[in-house]
GUBAFI-603964 format. One line per 3 residues: their letters; for each residue x, y, z of C-alpha. Coordinates in nm, 4 decimals. Each point is the difference from the previous one (the first is absolute). Layout:
REM GUBAFI-603964
a) X Y Z ~ ...
REM end
This chain:
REM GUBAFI-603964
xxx) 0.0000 0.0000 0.0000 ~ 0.1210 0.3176 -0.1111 ~ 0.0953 0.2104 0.2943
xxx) -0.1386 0.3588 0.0088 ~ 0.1540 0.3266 0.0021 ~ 0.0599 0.2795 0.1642
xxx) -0.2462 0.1921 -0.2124 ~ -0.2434 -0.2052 0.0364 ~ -0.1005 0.0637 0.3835
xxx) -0.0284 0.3709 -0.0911 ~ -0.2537 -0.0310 -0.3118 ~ -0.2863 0.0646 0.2706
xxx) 0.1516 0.2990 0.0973 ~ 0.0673 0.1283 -0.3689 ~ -0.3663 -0.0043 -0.0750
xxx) -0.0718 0.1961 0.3593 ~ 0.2383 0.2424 -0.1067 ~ -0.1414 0.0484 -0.3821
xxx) -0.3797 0.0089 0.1408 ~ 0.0773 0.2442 0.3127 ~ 0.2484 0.2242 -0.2463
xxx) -0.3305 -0.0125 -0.2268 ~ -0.2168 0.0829 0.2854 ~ 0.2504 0.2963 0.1150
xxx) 0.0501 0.1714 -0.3336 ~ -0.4108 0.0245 -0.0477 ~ -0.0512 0.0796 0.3733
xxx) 0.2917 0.2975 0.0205 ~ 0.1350 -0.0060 -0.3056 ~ 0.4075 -0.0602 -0.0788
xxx) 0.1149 0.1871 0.3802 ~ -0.2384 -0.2716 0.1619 ~ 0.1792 -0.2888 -0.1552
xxx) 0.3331 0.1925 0.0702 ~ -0.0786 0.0012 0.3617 ~ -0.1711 -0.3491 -0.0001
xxx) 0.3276 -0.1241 -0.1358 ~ 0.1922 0.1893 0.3140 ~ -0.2474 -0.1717 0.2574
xxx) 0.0675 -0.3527 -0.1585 ~ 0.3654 0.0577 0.0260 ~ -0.0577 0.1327 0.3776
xxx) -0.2116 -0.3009 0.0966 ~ 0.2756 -0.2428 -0.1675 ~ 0.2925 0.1835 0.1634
xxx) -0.1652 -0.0488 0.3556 ~ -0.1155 -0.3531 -0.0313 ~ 0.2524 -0.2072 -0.1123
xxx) 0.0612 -0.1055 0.3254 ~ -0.3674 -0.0602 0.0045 ~ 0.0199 -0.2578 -0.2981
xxx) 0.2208 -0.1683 0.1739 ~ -0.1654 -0.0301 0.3308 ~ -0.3087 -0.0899 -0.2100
xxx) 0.2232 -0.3165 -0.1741 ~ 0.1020 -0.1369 0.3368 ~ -0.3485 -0.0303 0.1302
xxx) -0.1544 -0.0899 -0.4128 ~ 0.2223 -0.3110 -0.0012 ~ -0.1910 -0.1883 0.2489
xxx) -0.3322 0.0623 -0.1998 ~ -0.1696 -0.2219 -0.2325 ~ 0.0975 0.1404 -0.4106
xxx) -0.4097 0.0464 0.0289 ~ 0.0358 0.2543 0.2902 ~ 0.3096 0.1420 -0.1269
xxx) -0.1916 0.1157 -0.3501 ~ -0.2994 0.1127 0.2083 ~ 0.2501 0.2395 0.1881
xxx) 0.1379 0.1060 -0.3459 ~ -0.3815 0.0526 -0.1388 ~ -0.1959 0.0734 0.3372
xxx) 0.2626 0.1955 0.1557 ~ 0.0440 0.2096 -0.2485 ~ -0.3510 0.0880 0.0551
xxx) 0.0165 0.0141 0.3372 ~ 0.3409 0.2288 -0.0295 ~ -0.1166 0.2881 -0.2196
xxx) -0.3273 0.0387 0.0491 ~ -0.0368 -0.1252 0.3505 ~ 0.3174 0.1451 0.1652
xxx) 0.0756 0.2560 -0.2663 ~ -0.3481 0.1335 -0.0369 ~ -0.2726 -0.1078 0.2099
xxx) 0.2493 0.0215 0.3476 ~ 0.0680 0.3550 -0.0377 ~ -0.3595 0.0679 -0.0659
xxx) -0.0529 -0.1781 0.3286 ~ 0.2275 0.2095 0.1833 ~ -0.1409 0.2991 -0.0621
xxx) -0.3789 -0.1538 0.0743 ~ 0.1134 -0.1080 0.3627 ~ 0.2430 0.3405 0.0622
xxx) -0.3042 0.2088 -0.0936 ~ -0.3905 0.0436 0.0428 ~ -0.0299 -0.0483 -0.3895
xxx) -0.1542 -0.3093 -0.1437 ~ 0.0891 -0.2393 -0.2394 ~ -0.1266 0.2197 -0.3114
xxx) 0.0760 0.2681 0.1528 ~ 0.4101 -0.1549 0.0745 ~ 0.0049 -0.1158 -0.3668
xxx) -0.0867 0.3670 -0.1719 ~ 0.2182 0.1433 0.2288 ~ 0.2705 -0.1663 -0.1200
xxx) -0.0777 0.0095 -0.3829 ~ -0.0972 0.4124 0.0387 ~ 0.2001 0.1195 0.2514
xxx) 0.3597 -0.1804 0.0405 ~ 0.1882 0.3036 0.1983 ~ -0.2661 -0.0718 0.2691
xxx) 0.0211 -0.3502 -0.0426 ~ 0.3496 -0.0473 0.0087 ~ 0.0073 0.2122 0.3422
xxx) -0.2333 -0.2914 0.1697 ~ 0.1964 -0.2664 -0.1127 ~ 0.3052 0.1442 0.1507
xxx) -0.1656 0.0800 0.3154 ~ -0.0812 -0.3943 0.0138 ~ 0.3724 -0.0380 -0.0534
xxx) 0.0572 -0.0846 0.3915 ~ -0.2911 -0.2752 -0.0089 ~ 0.1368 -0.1678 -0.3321
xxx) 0.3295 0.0111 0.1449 ~ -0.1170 -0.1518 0.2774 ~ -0.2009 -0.2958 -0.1275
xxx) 0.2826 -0.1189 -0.2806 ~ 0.2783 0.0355 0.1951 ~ -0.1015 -0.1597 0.3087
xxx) -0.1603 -0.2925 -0.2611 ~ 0.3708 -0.0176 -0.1361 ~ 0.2018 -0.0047 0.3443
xxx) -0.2308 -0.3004 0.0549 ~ 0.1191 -0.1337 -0.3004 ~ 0.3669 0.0461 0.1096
xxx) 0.0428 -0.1065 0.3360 ~ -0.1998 -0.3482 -0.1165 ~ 0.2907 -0.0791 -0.2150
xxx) 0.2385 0.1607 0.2769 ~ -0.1137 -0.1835 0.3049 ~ -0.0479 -0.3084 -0.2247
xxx) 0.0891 -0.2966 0.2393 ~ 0.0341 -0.2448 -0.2701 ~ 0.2185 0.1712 -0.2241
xxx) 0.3642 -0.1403 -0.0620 ~ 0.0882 0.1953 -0.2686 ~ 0.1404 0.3399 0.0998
xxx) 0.1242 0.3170 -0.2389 ~ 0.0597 0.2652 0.2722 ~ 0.1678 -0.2907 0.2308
xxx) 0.0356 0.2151 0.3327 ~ -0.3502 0.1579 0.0028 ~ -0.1847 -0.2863 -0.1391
xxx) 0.1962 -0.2734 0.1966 ~ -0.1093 0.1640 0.3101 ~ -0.3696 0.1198 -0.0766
xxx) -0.0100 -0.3882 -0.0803 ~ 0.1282 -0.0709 0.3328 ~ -0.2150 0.2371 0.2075
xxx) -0.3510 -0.1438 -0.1647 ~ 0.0623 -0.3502 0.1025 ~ -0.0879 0.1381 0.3269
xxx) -0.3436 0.1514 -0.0641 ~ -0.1707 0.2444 -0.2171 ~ 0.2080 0.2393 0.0192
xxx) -0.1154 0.2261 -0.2919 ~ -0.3529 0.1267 0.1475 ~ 0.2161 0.1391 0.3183
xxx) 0.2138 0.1978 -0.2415 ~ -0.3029 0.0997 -0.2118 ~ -0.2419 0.0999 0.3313
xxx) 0.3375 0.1964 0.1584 ~ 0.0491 0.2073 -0.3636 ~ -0.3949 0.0708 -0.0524
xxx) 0.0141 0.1574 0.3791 ~ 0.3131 0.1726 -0.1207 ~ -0.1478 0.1520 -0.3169
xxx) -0.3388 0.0897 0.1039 ~ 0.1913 0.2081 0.3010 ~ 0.2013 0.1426 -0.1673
xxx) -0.2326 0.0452 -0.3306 ~ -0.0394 0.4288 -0.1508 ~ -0.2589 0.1381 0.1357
xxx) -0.0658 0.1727 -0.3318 ~ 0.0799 -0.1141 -0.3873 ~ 0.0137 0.2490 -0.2762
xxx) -0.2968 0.0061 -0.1907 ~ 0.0713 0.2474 -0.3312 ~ 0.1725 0.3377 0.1292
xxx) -0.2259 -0.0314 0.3339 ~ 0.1145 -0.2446 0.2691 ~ -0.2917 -0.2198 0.1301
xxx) -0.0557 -0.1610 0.3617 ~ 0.0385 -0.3503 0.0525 ~ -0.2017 -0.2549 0.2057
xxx) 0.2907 -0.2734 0.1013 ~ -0.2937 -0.2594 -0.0135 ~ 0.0731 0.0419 -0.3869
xxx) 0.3212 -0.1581 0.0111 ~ -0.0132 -0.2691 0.2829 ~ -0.3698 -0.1285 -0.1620
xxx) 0.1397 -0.0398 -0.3593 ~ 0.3611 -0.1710 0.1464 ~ -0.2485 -0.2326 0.1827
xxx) -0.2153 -0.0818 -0.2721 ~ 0.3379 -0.0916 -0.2442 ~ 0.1021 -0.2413 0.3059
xxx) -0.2788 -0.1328 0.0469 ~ -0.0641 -0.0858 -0.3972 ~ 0.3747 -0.1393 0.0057
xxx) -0.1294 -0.2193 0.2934 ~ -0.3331 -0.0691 -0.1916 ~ 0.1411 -0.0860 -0.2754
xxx) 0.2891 -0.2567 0.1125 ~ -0.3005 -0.1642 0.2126 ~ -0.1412 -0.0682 -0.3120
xxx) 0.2270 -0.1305 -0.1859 ~ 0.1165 -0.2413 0.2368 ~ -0.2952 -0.1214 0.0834
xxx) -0.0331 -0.0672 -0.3930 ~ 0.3356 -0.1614 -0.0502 ~ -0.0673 -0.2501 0.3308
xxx) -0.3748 -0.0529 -0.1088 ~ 0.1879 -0.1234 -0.3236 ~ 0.2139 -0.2005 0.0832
xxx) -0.2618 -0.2052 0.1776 ~ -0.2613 0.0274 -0.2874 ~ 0.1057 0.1038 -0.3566
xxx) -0.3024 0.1165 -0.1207 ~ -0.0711 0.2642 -0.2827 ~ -0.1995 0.2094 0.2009
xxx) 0.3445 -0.0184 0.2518 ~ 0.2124 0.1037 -0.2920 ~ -0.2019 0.2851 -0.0790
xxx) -0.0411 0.1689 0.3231 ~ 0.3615 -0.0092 0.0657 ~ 0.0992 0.1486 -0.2974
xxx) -0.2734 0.2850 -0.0022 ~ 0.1863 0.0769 0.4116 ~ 0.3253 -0.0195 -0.1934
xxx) -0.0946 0.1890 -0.2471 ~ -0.1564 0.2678 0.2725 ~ 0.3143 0.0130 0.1728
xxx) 0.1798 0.0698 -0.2879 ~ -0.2079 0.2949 -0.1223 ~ -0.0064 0.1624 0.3267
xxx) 0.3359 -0.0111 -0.0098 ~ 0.0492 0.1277 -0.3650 ~ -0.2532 0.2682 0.0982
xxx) 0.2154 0.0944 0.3069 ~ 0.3621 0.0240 -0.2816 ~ -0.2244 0.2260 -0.1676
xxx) -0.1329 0.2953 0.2641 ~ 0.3272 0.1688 -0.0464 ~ -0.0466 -0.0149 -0.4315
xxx) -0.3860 0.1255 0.0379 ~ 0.1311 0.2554 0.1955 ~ 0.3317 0.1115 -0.1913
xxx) -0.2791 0.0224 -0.3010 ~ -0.1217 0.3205 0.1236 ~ 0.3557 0.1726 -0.0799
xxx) -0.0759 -0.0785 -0.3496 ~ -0.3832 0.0534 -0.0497 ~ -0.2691 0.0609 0.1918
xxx) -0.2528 -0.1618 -0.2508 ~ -0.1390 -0.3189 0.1425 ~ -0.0702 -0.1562 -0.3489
xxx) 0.3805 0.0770 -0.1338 ~ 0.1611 -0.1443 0.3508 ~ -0.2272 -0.3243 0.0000
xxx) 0.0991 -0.0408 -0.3681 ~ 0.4264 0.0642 0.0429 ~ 0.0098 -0.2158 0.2995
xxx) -0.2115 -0.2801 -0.1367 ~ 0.2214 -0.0064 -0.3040 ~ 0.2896 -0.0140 0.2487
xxx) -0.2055 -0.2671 0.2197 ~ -0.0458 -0.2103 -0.2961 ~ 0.4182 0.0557 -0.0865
xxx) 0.0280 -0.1682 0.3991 ~ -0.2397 -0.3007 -0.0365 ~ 0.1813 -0.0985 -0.3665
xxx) 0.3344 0.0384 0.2332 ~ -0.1144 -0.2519 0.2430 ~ -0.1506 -0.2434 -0.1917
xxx) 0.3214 -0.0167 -0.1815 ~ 0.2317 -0.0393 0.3262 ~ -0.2490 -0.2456 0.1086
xxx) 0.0078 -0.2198 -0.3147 ~ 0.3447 0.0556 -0.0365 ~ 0.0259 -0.1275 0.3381
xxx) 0.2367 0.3139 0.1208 ~ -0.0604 0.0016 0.3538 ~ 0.1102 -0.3630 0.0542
xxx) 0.3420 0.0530 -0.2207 ~ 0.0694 0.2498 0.1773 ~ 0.0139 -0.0627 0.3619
xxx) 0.0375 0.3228 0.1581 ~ -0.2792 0.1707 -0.2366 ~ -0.3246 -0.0670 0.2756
xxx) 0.2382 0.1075 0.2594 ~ 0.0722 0.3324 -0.1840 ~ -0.3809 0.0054 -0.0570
xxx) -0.1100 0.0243 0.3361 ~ 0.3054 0.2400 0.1110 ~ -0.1630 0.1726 -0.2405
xxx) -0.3490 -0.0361 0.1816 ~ 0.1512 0.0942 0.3032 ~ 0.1902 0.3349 -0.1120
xxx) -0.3349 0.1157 -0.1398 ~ -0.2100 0.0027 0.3005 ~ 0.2213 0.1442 0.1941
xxx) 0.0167 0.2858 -0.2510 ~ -0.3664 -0.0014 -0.0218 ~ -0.0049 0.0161 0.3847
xxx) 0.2409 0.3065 -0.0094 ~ -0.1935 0.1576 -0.2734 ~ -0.3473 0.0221 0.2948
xxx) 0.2488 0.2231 0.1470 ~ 0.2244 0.1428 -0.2750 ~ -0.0209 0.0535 -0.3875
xxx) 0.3002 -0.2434 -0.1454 ~ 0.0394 0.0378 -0.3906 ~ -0.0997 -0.2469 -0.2405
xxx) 0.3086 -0.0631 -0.1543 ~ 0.1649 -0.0672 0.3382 ~ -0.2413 -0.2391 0.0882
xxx) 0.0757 -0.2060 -0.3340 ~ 0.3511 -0.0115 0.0475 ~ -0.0718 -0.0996 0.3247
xxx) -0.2350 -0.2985 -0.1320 ~ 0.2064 -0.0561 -0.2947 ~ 0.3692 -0.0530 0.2186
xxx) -0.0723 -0.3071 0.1628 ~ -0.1019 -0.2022 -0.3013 ~ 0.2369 0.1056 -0.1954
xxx) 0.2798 -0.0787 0.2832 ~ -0.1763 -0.3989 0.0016 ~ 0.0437 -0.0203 -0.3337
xxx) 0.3097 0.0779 -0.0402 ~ 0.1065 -0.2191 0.3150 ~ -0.2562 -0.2923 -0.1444
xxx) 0.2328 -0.0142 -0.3190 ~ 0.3441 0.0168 0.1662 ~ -0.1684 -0.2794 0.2424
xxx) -0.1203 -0.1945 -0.3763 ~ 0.3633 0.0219 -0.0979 ~ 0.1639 -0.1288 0.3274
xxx) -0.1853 -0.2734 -0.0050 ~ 0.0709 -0.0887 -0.3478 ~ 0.3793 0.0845 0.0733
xxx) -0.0613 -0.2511 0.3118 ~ -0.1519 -0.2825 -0.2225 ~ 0.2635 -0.0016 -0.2655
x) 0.2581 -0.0508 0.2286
REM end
């Protein structure tokens, strides 16, 4: 059988950027398609890291599940998160309803935009606490033998053979931030009081979906080991493929957000990012068929680094404003670092072998 290329994983993502470029130029005309073009190459600059996160978790899905997240997702990813999300946020930050949220946001985008930013603090909040969760799974991993960052890991390994010792640290740094939480955010050139409630209640709704979620999906994965049913097999791949959109929504607050330096036109940011969305999901379907993660050792490891440099920069950012392209490069340094370190690991052992 004729093996496929390269090219091949991106023809879905060809025709989403031919159709939205169509779209663009008859919504806004040549500048729209200009700045759609910026948006995809913002969203694919700040989520490689998130195609590879996305790869570790889409190899243990069924090839079914892993083409529903390519087709569904997609969906899900620009005109759930991408469109429909931001409308949201501005129907539970203000009085206005849904109708109401939705022409505000097609008519009036200066106004709009200054909402979303004042919901900056909650979003922050919710994805990066969602993340940390993420992190400190794969940090205080008791089972894991295989170590990148030796001294670190080696001992976070150590330490959670004694307990669960991640929902101390988590419980400790929630107090921490909601004490020492702003008082006020900056909401367009005025600066707006804040309610702490509206960081500690979205940091324990991202914990408790992390918790949610992992119930399900072991209960799905013991239930199926004693009884391989269909109906088994479907239910844990719809919590696996949950859990993996929550997280890809979570990699990409910070690109929904960093849209508003472009455009404030909710139609030309749903369409740049969801060409650059569609540029990710080709990505991981590739490193997943390609099986990239397993050659490379180190790669998951640099993955969830990753993970954990981002919510702690989305946990500074409740209190601070941190730059978009310093987050990246802070996302981006880990993986790269594992994959480097993966192929000098490949070539020792091959050096090892021959000898």
């Amino acid at each position: 059988m004729k093996e496929k290329s390269i090219v091949s994983y991106f023809y879905g993502f060809f025709v989403v950027w031919f159709i939205a470029s169509l779209l663009l130029y008859f919504y806004g005309g040549i500048f729209a398609v200009y700045q759609g073009t910026i948006l995809s190459v913002l969203e694919l600059s700040l989520s490689f890291d998130n195609a590879v996160v996305n790869a570790t978790i889409l190899a243990t899905m069924a090839v079914v599940w892993r083409q529903r997240f390519l087709v569904w997702g997609m969906i899900i990813a620009v005109f759930g998160v991408r469109f429909i999300f931001p409308i949201f946020i501005v129907y539970f930050s203000t009085s206005m309803n849904l109708v109401d949220s939705f022409n505000l946001a097609i008519t009036n985008p200066d106004e709009y935009e200054k909402i979303i930013e004042s919901s900056h603090h909650v979003i922050m909040s919710f994805g990066g606490m969602f993340l940390l969760m993420l992190f400190l799974k794969f940090l205080f991993d008791a089972n894991k033998d295989l170590h990148w960052i030796k001294y670190i890991e080696n001992f976070a390994t150590k330490i959670s053979k004694k307990g669960d010792i991640k929902i101390i640290f988590i419980l400790f740094l929630m107090l921490g931030i909601t004490y020492f939480a702003p008082n006020e955010v900056v909401m367009g050139d005025e600066m707006a009081v804040v309610n702490k409630i509206e960081i500690l209640a979205p940091m324990l709704i991202g914990m408790i979906a992390f918790y949610l979620i992992e119930f399900f999906k072991d209960f799905m994965e013991k239930n199926k080991e004693e009884k391989d049913s269909k109906v088994t097999q479907l239910s844990g791949g719809f919590i696996s493929f949950i859990y993996l959109e929550i997280i890809d929504m979570s990699f990409s607050l910070d690109g929904v957000l960093g849209a508003f330096a472009v455009t404030q036109n909710i139609v030309i940011i749903m369409l740049g990012l969801g060409i650059g969305a569609m540029a990710v999901r080709s990505l991981t379907i590739y490193m997943v068929e390609k099986d990239v993660v397993t050659k490379y050792i180190y790669l998951e490891h640099g993955a969830m680094w990753s993970i954990g440099f981002l919510s702690f920069s989305m946990i500074i950012q409740i209190f601070h404003h941190l730059p978009s392209m310093f987050v990246t490069t802070l996302a981006i340094v880990p993986i790269s670092l594992a994959f480097i370190q993966s192929i000098y690991k490949n070539r020792q052992f091959i050096l090892d072998s021959e000898k």
